[in-house]
Biopython code that builds the backbone (N, CA, C, O; Angstrom):
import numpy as np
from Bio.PDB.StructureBuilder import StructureBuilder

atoms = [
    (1, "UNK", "N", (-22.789, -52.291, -41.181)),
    (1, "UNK", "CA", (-22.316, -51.340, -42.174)),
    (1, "UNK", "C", (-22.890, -49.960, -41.838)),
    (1, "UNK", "O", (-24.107, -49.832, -41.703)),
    (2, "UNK", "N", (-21.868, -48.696, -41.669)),
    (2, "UNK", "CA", (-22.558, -47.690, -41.529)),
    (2, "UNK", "C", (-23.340, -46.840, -42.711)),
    (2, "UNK", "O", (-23.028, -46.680, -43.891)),
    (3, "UNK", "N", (-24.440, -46.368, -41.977)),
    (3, "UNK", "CA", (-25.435, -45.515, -43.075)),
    (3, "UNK", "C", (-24.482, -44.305, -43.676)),
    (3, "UNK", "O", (-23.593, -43.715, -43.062)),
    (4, "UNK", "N", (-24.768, -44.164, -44.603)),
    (4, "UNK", "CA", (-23.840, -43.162, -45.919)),
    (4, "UNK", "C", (-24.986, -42.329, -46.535)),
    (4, "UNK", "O", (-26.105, -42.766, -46.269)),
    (5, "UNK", "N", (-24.947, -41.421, -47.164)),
    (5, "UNK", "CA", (-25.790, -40.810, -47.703)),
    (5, "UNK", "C", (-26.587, -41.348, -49.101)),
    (5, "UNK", "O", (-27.636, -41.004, -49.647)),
    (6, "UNK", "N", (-25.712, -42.210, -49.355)),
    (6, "UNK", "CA", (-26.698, -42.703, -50.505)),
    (6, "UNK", "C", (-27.548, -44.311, -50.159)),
    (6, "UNK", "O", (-28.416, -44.908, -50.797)),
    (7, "UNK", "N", (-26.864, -44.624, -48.911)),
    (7, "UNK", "CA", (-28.303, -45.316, -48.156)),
    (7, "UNK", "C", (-29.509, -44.511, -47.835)),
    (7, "UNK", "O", (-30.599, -45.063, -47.989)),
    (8, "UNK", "N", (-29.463, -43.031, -47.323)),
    (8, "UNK", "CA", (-30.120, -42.425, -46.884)),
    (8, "UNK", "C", (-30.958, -42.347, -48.517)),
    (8, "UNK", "O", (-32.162, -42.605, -48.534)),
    (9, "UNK", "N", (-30.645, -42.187, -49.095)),
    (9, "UNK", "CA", (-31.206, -41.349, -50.334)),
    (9, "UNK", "C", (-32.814, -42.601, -51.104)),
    (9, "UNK", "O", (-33.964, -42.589, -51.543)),
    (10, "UNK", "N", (-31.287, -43.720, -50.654)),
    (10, "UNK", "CA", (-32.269, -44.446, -51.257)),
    (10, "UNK", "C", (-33.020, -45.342, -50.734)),
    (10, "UNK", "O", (-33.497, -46.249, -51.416)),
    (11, "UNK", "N", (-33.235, -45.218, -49.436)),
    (11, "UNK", "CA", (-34.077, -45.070, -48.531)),
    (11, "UNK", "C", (-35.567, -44.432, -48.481)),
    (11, "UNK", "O", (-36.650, -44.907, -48.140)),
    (12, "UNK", "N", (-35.195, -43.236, -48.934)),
    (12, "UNK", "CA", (-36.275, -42.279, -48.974)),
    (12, "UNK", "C", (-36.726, -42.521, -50.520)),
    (12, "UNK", "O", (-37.939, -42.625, -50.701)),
    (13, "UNK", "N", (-35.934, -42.613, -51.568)),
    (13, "UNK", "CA", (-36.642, -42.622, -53.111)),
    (13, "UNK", "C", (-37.395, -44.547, -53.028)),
    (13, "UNK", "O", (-38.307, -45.014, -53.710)),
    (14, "UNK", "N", (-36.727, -45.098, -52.152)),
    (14, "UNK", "CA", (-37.631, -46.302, -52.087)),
    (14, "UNK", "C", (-39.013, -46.650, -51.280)),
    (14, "UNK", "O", (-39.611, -47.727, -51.264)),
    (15, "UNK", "N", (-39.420, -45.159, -50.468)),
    (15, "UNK", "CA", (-40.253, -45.264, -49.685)),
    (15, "UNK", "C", (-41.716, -44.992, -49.755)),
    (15, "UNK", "O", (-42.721, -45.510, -49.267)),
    (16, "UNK", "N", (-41.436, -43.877, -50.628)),
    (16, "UNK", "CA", (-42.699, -44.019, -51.109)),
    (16, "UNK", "C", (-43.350, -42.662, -50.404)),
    (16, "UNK", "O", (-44.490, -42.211, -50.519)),
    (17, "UNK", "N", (-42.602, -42.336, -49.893)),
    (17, "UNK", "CA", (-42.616, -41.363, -48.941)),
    (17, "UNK", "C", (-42.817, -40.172, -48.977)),
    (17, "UNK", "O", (-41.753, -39.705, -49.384)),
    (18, "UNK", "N", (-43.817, -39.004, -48.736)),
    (18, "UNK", "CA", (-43.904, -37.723, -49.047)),
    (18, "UNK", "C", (-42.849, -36.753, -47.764)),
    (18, "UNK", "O", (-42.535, -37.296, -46.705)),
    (19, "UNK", "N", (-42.464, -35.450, -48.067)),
    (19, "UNK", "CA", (-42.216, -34.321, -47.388)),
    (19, "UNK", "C", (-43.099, -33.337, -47.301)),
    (19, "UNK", "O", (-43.320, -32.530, -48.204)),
    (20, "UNK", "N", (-43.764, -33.362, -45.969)),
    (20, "UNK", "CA", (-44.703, -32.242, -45.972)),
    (20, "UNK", "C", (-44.093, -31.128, -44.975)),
    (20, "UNK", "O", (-43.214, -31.361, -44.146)),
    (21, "UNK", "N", (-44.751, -29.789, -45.211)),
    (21, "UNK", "CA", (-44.289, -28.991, -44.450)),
    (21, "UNK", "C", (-45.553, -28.691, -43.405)),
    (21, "UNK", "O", (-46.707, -28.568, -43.817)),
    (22, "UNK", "N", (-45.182, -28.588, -41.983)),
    (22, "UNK", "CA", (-46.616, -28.457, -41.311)),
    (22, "UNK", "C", (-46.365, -27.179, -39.881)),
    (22, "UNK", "O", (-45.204, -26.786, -39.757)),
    (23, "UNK", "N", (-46.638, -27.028, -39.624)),
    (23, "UNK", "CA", (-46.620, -26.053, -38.390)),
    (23, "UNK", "C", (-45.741, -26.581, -37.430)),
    (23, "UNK", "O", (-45.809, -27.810, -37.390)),
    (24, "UNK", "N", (-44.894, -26.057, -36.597)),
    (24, "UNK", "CA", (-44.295, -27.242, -35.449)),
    (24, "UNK", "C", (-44.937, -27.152, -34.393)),
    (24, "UNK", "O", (-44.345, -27.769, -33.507)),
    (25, "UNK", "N", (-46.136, -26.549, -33.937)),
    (25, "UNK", "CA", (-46.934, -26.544, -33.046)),
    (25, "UNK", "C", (-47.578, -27.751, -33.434)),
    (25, "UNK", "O", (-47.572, -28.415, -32.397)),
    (26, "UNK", "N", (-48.245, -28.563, -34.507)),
    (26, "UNK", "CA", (-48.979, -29.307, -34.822)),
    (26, "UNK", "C", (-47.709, -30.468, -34.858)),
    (26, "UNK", "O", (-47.979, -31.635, -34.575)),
    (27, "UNK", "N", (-46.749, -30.196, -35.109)),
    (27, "UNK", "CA", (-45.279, -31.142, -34.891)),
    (27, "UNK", "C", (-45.450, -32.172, -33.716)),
    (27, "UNK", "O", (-45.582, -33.382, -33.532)),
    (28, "UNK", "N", (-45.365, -30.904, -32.985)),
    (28, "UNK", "CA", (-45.792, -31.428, -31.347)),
    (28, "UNK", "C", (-46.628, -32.095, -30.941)),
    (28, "UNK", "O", (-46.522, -33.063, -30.188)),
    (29, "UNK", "N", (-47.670, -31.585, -31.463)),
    (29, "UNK", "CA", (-48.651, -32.080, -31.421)),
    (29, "UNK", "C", (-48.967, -33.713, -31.768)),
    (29, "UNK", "O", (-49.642, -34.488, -31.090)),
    (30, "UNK", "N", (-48.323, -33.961, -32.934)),
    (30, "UNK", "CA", (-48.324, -35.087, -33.599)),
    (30, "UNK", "C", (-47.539, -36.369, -32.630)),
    (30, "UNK", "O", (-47.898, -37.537, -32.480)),
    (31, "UNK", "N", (-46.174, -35.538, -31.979)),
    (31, "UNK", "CA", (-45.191, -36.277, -31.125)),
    (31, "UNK", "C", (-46.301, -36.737, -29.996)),
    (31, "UNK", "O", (-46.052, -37.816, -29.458)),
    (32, "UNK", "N", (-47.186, -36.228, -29.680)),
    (32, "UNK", "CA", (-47.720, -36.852, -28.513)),
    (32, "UNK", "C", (-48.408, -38.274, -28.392)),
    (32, "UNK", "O", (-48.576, -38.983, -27.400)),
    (33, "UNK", "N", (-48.819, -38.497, -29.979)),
    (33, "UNK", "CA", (-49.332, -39.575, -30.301)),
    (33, "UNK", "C", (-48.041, -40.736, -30.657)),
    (33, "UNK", "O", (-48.352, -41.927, -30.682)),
    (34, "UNK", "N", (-47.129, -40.478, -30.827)),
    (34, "UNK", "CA", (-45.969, -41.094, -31.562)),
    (34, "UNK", "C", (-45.164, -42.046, -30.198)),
    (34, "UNK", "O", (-45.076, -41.598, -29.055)),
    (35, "UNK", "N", (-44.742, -43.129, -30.539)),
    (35, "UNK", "CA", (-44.105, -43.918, -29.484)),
    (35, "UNK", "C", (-43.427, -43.458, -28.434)),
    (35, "UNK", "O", (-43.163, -42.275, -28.650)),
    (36, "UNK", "N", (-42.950, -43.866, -27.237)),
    (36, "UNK", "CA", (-42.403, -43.183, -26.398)),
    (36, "UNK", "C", (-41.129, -42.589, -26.591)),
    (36, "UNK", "O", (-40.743, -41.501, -26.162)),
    (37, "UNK", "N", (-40.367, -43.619, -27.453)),
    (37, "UNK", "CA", (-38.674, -42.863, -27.748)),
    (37, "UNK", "C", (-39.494, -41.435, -28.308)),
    (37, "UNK", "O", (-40.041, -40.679, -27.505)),
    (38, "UNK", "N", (-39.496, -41.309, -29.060)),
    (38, "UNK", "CA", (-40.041, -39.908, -29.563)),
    (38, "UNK", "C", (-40.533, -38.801, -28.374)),
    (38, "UNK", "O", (-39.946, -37.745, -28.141)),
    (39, "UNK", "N", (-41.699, -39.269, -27.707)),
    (39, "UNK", "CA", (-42.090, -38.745, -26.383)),
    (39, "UNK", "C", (-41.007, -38.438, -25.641)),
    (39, "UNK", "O", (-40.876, -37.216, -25.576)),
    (40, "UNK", "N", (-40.155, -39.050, -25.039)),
    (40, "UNK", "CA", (-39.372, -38.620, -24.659)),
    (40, "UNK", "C", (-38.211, -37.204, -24.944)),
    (40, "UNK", "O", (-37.509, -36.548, -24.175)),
    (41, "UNK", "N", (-38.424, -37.160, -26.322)),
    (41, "UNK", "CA", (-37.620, -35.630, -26.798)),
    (41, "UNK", "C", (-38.700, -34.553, -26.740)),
    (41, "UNK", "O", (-38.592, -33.506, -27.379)),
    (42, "UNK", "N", (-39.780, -34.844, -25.930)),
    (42, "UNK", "CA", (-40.822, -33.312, -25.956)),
    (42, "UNK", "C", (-39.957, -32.244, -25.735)),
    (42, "UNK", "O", (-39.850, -31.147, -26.283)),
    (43, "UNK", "N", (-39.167, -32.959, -24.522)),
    (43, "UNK", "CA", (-38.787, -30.933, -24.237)),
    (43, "UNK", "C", (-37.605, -30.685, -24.823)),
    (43, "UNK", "O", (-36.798, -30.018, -24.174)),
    (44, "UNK", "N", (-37.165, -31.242, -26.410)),
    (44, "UNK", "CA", (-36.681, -30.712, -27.030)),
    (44, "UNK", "C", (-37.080, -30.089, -28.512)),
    (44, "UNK", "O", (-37.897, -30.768, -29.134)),
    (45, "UNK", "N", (-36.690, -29.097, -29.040)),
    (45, "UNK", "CA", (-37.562, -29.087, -30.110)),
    (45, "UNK", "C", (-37.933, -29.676, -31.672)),
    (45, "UNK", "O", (-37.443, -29.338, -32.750)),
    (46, "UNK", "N", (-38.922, -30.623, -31.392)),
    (46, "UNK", "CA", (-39.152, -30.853, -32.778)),
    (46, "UNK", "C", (-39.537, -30.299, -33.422)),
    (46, "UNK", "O", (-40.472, -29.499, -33.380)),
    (47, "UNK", "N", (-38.534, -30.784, -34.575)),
    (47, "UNK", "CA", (-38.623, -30.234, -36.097)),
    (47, "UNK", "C", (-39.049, -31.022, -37.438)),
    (47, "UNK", "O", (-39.324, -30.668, -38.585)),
    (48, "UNK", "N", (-38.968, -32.385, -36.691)),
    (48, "UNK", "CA", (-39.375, -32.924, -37.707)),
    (48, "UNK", "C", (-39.930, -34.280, -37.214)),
    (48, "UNK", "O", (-39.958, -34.576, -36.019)),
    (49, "UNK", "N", (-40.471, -35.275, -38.437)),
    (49, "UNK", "CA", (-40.930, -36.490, -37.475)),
    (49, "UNK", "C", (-41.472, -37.302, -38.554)),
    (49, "UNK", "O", (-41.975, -36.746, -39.531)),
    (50, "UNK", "N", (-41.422, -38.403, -38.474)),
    (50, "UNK", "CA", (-41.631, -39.690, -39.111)),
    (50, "UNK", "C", (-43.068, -40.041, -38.944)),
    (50, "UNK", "O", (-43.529, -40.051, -37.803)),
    (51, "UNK", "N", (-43.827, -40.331, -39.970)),
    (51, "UNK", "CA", (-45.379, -40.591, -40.109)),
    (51, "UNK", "C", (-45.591, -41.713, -40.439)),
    (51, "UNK", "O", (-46.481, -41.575, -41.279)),
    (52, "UNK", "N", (-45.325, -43.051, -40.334)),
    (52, "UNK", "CA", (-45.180, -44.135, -41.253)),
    (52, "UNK", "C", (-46.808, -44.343, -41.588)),
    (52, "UNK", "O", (-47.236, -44.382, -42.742)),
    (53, "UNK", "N", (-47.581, -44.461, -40.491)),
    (53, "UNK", "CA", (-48.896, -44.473, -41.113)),
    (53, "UNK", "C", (-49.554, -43.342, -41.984)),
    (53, "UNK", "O", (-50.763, -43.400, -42.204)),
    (54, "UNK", "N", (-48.821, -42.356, -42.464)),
    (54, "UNK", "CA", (-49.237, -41.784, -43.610)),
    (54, "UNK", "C", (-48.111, -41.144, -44.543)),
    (54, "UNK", "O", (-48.046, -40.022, -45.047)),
    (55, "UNK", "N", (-46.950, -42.616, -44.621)),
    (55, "UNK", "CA", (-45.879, -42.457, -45.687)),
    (55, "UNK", "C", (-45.936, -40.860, -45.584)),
    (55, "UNK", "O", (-46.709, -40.151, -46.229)),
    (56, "UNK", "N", (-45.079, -40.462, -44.751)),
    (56, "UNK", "CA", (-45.101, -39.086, -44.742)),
    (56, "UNK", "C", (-43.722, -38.759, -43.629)),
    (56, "UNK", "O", (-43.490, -39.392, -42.599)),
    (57, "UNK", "N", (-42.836, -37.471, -44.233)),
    (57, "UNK", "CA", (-42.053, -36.822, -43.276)),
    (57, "UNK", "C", (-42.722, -35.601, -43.118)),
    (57, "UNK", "O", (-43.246, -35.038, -44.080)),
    (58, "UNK", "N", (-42.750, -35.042, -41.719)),
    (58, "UNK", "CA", (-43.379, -33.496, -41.552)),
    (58, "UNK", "C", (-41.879, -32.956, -40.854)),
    (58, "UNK", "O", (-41.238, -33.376, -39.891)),
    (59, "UNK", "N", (-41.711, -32.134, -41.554)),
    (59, "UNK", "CA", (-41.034, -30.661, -41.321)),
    (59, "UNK", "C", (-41.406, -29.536, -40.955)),
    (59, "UNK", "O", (-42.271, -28.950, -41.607)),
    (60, "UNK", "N", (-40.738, -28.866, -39.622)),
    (60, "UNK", "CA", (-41.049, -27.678, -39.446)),
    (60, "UNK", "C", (-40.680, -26.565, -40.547)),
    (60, "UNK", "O", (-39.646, -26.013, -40.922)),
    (61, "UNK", "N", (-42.483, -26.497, -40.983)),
    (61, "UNK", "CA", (-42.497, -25.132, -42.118)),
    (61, "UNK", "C", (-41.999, -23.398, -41.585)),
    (61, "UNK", "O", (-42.096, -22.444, -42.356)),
    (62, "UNK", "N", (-41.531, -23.284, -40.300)),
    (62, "UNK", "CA", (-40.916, -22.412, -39.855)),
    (62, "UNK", "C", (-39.717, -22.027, -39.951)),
    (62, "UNK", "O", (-39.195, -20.935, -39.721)),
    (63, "UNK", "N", (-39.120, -23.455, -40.474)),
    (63, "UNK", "CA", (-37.129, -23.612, -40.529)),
    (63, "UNK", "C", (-36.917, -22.599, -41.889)),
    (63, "UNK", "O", (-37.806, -22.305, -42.688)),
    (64, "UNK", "N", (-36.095, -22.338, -41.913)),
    (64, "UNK", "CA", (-35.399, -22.097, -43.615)),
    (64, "UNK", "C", (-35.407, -23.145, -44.461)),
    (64, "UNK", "O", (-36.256, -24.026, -44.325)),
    (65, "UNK", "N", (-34.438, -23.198, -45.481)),
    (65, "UNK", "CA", (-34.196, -24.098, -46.081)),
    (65, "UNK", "C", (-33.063, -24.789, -45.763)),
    (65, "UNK", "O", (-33.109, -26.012, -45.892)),
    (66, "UNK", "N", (-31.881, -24.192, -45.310)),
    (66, "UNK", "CA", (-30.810, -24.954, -44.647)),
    (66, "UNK", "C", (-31.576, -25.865, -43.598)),
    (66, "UNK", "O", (-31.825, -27.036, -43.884)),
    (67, "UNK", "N", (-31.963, -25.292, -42.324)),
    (67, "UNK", "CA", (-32.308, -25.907, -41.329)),
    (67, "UNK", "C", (-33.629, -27.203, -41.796)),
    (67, "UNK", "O", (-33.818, -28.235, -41.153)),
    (68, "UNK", "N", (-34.167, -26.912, -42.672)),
    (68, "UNK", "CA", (-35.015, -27.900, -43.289)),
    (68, "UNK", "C", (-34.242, -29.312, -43.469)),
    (68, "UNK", "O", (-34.331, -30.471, -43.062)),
    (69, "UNK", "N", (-33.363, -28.458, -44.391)),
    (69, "UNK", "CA", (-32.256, -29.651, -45.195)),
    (69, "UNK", "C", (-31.468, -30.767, -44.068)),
    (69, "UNK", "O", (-31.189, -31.911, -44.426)),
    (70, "UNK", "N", (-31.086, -30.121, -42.316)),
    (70, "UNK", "CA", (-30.575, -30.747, -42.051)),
    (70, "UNK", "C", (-32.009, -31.522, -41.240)),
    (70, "UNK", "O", (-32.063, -32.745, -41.107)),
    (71, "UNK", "N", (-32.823, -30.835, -40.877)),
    (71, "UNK", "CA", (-33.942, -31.843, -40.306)),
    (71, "UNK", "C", (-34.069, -33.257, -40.787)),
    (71, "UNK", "O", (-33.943, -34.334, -40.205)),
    (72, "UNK", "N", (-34.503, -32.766, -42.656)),
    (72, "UNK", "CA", (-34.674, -33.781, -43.627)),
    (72, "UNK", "C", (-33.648, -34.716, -43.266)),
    (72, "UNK", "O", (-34.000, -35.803, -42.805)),
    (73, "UNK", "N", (-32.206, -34.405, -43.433)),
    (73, "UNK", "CA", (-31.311, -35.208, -42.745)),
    (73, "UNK", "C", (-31.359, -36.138, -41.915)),
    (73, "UNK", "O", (-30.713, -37.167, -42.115)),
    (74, "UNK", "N", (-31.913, -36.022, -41.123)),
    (74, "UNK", "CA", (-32.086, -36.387, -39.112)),
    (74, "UNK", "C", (-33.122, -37.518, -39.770)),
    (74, "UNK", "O", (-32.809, -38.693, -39.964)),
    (75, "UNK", "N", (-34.550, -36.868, -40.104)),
    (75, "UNK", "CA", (-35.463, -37.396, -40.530)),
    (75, "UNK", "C", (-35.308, -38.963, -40.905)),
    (75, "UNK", "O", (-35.811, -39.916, -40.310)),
    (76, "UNK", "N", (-34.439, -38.977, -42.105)),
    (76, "UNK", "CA", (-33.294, -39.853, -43.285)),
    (76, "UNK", "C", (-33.312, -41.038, -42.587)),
    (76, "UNK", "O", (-33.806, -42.131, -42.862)),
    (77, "UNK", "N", (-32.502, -40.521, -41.346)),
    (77, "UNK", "CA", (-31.426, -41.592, -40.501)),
    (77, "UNK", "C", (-32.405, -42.543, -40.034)),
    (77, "UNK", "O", (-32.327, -43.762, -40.184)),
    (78, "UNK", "N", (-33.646, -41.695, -39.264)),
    (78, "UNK", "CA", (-34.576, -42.547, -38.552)),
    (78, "UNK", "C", (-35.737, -43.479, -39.729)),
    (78, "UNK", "O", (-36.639, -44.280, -39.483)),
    (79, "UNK", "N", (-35.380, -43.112, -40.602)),
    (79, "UNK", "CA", (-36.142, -43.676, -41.965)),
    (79, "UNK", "C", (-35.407, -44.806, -41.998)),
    (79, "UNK", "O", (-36.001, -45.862, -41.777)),
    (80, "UNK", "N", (-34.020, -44.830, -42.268)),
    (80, "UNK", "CA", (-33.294, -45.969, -42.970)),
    (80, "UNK", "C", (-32.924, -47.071, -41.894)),
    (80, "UNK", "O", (-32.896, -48.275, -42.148)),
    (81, "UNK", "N", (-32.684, -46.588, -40.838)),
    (81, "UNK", "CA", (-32.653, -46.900, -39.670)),
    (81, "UNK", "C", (-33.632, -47.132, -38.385)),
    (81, "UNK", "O", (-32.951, -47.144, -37.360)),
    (82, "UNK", "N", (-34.901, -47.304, -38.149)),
    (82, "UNK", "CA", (-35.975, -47.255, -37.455)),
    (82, "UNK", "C", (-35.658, -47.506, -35.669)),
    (82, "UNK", "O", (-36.093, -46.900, -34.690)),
    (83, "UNK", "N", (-34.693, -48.698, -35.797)),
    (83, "UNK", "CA", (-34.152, -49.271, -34.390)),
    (83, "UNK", "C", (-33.094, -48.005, -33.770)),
    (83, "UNK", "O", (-33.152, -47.793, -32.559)),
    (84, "UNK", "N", (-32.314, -47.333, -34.461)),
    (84, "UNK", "CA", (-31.381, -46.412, -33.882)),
    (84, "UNK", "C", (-31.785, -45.467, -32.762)),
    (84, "UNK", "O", (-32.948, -45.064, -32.756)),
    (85, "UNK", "N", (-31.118, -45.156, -32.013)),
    (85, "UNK", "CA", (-31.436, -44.380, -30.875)),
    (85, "UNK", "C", (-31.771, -43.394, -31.331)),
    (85, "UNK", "O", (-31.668, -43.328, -32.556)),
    (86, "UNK", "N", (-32.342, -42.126, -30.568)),
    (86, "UNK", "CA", (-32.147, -41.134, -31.108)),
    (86, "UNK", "C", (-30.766, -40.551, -30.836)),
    (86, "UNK", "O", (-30.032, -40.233, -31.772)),
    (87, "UNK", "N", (-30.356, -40.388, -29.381)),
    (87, "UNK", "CA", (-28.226, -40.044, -29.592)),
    (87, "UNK", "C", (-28.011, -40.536, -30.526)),
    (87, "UNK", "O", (-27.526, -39.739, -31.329)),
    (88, "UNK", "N", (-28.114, -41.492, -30.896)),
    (88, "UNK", "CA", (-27.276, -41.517, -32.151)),
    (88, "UNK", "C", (-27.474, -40.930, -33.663)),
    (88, "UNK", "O", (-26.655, -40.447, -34.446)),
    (89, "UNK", "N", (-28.699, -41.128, -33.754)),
    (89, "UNK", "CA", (-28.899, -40.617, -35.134)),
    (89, "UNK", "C", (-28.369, -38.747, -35.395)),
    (89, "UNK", "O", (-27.824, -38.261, -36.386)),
    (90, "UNK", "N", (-28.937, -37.820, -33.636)),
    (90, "UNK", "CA", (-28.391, -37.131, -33.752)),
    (90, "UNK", "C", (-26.647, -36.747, -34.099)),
    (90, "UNK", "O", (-26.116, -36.073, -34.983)),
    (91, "UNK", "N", (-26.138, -37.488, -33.010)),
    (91, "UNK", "CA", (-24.522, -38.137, -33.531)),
    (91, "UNK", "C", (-24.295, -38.239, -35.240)),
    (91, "UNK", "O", (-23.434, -37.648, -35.890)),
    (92, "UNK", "N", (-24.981, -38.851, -35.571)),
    (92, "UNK", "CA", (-24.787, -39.394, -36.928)),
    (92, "UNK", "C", (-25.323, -38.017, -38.172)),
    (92, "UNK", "O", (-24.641, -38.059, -39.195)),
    (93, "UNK", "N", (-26.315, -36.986, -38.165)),
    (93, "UNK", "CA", (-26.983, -36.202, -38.505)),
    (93, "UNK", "C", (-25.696, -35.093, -38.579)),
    (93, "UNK", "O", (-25.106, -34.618, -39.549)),
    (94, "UNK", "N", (-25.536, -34.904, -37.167)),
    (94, "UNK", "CA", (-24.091, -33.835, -37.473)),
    (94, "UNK", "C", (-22.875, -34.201, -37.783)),
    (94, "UNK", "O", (-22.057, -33.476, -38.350)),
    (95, "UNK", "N", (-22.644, -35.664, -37.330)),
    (95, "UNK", "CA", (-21.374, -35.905, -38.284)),
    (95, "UNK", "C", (-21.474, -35.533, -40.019)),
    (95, "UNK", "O", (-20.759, -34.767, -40.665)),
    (96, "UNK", "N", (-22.451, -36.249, -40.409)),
    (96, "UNK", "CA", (-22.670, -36.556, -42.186)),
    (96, "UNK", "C", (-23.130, -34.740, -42.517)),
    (96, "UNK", "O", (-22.767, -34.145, -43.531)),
    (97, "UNK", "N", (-23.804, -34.249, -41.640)),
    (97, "UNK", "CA", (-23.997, -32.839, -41.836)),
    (97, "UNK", "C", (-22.376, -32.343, -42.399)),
    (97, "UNK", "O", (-22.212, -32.207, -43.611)),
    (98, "UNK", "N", (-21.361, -32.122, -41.555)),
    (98, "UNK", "CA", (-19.982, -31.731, -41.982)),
    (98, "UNK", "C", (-19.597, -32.431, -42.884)),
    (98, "UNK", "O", (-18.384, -32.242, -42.802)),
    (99, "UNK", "N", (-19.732, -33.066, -43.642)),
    (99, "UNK", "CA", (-19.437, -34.223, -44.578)),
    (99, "UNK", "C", (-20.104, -34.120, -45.625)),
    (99, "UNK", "O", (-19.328, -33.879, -46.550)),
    (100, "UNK", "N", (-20.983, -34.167, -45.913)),
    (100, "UNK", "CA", (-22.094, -33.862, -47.344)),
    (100, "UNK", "C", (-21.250, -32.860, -48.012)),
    (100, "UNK", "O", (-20.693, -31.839, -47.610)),
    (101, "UNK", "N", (-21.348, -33.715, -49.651)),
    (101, "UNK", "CA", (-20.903, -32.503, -50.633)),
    (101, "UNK", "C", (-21.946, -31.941, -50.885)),
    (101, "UNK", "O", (-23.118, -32.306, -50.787)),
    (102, "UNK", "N", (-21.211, -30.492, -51.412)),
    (102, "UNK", "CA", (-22.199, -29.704, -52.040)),
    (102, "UNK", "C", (-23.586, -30.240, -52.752)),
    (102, "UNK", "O", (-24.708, -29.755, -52.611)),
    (103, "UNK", "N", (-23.335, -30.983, -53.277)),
    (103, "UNK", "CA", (-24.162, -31.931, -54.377)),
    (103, "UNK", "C", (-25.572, -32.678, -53.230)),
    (103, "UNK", "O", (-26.764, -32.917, -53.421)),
    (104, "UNK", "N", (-24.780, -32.816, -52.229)),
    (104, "UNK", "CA", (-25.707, -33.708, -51.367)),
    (104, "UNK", "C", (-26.414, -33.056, -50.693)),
    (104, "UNK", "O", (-27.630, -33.150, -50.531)),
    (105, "UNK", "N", (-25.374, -32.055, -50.076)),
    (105, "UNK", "CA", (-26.283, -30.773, -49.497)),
    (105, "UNK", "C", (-27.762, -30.195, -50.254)),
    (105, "UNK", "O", (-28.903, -30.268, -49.796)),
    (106, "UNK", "N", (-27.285, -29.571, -51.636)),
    (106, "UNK", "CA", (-28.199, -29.482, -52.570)),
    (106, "UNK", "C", (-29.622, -30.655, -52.778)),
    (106, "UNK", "O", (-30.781, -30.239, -52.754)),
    (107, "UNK", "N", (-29.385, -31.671, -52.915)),
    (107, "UNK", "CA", (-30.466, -32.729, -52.988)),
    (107, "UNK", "C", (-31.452, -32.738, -51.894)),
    (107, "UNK", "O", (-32.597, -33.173, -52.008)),
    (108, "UNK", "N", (-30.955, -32.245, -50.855)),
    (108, "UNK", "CA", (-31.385, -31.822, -49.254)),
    (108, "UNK", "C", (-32.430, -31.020, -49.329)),
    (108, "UNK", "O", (-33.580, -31.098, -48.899)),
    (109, "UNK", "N", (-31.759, -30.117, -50.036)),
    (109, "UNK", "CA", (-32.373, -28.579, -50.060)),
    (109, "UNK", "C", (-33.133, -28.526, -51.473)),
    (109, "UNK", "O", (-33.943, -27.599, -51.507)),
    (110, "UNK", "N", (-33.095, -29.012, -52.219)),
    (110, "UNK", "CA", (-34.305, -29.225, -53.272)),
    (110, "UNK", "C", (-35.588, -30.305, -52.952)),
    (110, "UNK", "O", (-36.629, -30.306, -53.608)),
    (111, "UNK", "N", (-35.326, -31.151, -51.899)),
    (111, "UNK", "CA", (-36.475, -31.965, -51.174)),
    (111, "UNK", "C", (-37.247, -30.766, -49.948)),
    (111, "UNK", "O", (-38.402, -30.419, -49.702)),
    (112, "UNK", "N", (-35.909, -30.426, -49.419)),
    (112, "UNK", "CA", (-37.064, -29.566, -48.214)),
    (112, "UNK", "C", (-37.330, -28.294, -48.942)),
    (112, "UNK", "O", (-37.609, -27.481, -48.061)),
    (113, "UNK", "N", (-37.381, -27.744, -50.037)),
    (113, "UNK", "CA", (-38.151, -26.419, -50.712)),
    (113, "UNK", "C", (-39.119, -25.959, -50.758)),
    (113, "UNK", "O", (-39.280, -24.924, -51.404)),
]
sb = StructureBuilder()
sb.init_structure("model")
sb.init_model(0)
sb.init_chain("A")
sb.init_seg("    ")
for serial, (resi, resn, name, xyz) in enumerate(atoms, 1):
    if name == "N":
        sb.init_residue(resn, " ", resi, " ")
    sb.init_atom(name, np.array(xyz, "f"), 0.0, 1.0, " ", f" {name:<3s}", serial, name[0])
structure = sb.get_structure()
């Protein structure tokens, strides 16, 4: 069954999970410790990243709030989804990106604030 946004949602309200905002130098930083799929996107830029050992999403506190919102997004996928590639989740991030109602968009953007 494909992920929808209100898997995503409730995903994250079932997780227990904080949004922090952190430097993306320290982002990076963090990726180095983080499994290899992850390692492998160094030389692209992270923006965001999955903490499970400290129930935590970190966001680059540099983004706006749009660009937050779609991180948070990205973030979502690899939350609800753990096994997914990363192509894909990206795949999946900009599809549902063009797709989100207003409403959803908004919920986005009142989490990454």
């Amino acid at each position: 069954m494909p992920l929808t946004f209100a898997h995503l949602k409730k995903a994250y309200l079932d997780s227990g999970y904080e949004i922090r905002f952190v430097p993306r130098q320290q982002l990076e930083g963090m990726a180095l410790d983080a499994p290899a799929e992850v390692k492998r996107h160094l030389d692209t830029n992270i923006m965001g990243l999955i903490m499970p050992d400290e129930y935590a999403i970190g966001i680059a506190k540099e983004l706006d709030t749009d660009e937050r919102a779609v991180t948070l997004l990205h973030e979502l996928i690899h939350l609800a989804d753990p096994m997914m590639e990363e192509d894909e989740v990206e795949a999946l991030t900009l599809e549902m990106e063009e797709t989100l109602s207003p409403q959803q968009f908004g919920f986005l953007q009142f989490l990454a604030s």
